[in-house]
C-alpha positions as CSV (number, residue, x, y, z in Angstrom):
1,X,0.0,0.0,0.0
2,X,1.3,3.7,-0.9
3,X,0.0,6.5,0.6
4,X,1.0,9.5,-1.7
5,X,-0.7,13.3,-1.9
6,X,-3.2,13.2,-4.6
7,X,-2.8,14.5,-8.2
8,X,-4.7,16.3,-11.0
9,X,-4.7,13.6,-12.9
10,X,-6.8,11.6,-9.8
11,X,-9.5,13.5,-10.2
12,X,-11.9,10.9,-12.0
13,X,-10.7,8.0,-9.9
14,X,-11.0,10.0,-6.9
15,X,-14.5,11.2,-7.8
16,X,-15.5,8.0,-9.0
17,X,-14.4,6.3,-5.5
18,X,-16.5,8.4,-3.6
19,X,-19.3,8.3,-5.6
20,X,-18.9,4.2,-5.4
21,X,-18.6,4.2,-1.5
22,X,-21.2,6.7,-0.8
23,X,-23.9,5.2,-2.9
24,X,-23.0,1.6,-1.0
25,X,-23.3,3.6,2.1
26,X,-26.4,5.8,1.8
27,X,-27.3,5.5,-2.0
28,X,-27.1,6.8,-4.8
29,X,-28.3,10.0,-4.3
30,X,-25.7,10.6,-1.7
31,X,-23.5,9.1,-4.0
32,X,-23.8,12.4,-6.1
33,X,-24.2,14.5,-4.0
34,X,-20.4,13.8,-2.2
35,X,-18.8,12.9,-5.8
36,X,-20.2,16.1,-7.0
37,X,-18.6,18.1,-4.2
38,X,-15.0,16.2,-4.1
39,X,-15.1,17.6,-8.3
40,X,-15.9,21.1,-6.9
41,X,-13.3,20.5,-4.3
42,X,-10.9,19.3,-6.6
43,X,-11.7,21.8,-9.8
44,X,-12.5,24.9,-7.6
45,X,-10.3,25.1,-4.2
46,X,-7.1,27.2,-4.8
47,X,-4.3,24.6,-4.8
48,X,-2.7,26.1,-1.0
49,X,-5.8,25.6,0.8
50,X,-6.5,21.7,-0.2
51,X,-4.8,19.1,0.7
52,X,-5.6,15.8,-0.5
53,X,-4.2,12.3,0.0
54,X,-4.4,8.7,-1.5
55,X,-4.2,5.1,-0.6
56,X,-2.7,3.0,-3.5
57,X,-2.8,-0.3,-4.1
58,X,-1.9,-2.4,-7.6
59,X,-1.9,0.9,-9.0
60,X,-5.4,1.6,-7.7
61,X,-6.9,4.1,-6.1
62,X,-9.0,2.3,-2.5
63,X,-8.7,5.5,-0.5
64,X,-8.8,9.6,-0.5
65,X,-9.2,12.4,2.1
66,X,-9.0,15.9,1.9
67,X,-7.9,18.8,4.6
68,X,-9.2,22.1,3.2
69,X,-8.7,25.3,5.1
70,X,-10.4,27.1,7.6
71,X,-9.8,30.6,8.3
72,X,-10.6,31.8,12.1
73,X,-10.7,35.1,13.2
74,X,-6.8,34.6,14.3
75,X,-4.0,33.7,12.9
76,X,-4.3,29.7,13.3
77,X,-3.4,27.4,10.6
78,X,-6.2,25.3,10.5
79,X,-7.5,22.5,8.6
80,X,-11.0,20.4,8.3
81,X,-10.6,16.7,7.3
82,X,-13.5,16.0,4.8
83,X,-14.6,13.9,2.9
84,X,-13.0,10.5,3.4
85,X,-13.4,7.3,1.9
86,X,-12.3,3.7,1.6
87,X,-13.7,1.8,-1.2
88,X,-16.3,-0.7,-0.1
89,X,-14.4,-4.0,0.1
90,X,-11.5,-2.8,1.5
91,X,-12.9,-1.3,4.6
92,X,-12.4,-2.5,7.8
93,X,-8.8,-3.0,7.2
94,X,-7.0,-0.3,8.7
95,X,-6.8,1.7,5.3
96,X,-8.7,4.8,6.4
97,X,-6.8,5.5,9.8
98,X,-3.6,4.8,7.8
99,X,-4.4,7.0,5.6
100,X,-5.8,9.7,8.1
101,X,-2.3,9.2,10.0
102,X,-0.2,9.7,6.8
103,X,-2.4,12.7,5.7
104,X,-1.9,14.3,9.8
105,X,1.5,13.9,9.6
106,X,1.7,15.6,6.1
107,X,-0.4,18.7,7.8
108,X,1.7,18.9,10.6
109,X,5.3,19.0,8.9
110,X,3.7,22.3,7.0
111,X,2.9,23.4,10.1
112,X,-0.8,23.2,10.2
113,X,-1.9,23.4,14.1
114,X,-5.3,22.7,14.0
115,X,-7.5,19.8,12.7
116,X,-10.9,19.5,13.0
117,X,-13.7,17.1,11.5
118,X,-17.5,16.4,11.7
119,X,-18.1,12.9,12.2
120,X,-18.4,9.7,13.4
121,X,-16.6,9.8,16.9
122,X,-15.8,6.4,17.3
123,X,-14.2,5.8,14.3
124,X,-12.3,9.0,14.8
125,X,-11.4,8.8,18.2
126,X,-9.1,5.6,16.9
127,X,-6.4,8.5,14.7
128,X,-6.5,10.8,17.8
129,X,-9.8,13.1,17.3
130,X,-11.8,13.7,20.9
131,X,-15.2,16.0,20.8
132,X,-15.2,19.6,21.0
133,X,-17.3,22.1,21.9
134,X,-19.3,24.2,19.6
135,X,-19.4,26.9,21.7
136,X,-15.1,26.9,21.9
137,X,-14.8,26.7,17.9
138,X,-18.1,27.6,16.5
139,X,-18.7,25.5,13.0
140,X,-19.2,27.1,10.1
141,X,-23.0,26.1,10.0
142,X,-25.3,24.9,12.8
143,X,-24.5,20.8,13.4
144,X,-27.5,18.6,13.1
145,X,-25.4,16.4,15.4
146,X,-23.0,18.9,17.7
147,X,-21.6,15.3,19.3
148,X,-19.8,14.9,15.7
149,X,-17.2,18.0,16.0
150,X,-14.4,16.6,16.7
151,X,-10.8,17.9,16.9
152,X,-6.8,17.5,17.5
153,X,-4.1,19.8,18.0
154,X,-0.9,19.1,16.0
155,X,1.3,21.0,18.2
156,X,1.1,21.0,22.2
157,X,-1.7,23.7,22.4
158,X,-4.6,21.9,24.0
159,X,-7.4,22.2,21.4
160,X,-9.6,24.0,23.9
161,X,-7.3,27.0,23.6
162,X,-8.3,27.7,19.7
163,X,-11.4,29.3,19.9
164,X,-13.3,31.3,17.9
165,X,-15.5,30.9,14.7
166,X,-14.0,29.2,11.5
167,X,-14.9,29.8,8.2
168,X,-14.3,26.5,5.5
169,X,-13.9,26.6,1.9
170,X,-16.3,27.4,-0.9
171,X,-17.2,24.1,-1.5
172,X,-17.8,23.4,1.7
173,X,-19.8,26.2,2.5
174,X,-23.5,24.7,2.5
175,X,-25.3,24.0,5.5
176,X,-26.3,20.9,4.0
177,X,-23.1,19.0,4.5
178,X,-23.1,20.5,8.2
């Protein structure tokens, strides 16, 4: 397995992945819905404010993620981790945290401080994400489910220590996803 940053010339692999794992998950409407927002990510996002990684294996594509920026009030360098997936039959083998742990280290050797993500805890809470408060760094949009925030310092400020309210990327920006 390589883990490797992600290229232009991924886009339709990576697009096609998470259109394939979403629509196994939730259908095929969500299927669109996420593949259409990894293209805008991809296509739309200026190049220093998204990050994205792969998992490779026999010269497939079975795993992406993406950090995009959020801006706060302060000067933090900041990241959300969003979306993520794993293609279908290759779950439940370690693929996504390995990934996730690849991608964390990537952020935090350019000096990225901040991560934060909106979702499932428990699987999270297994690459180092613990719940946050809303109230410390206030989401971009109201959460349907506040227990999902979730986030980890890359440096030794305690994540309760960045507060304020964050602003995500373009694509990002519809309450929808939130």
């Amino acid at each position: 397995m390589e883990f490797r940053n992600s290229l232009p010339s991924d886009l339709d692999a990576i697009v096609s992945l998470f259109h394939s794992v979403f629509t196994d998950a939730e259908g095929e409407q969500e299927g669109g819905r996420i593949a259409a927002l990894v293209r805008e990510m991809m296509t739309t996002t200026e190049h220093q404010d998204l990050r994205g990684f792969v998992a490779v294996e026999a010269e497939q594509i079975v795993g992406a993620i993406f950090f995009s920026r959020l801006s706060f009030d302060t000067q933090i360098e900041a990241s959300i981790l969003s979306p993520v997936a794993v293609k279908t039959e290759s779950q439940g083998q370690g693929i996504g945290q390995k990934l996730i742990r690849y991608g964390l280290t990537q952020l935090q050797d350019q000096h990225v401080e901040l991560v934060v993500t909106y979702g499932d805890p428990a699987f999270y809470s297994k690459v180092g994400f613990r719940s946050i408060s809303p109230q410390a760094i206030r989401p971009p949009f109201e959460l349907s489910q506040p227990e999902g925030w979730l986030g980890q310092s890359l440096n030794s400020t305690p994540v309760e220590e960045f507060v304020g309210h964050c602003q995500c990327v373009a694509a990002l920006s519809d309450a929808a996803y939130w």
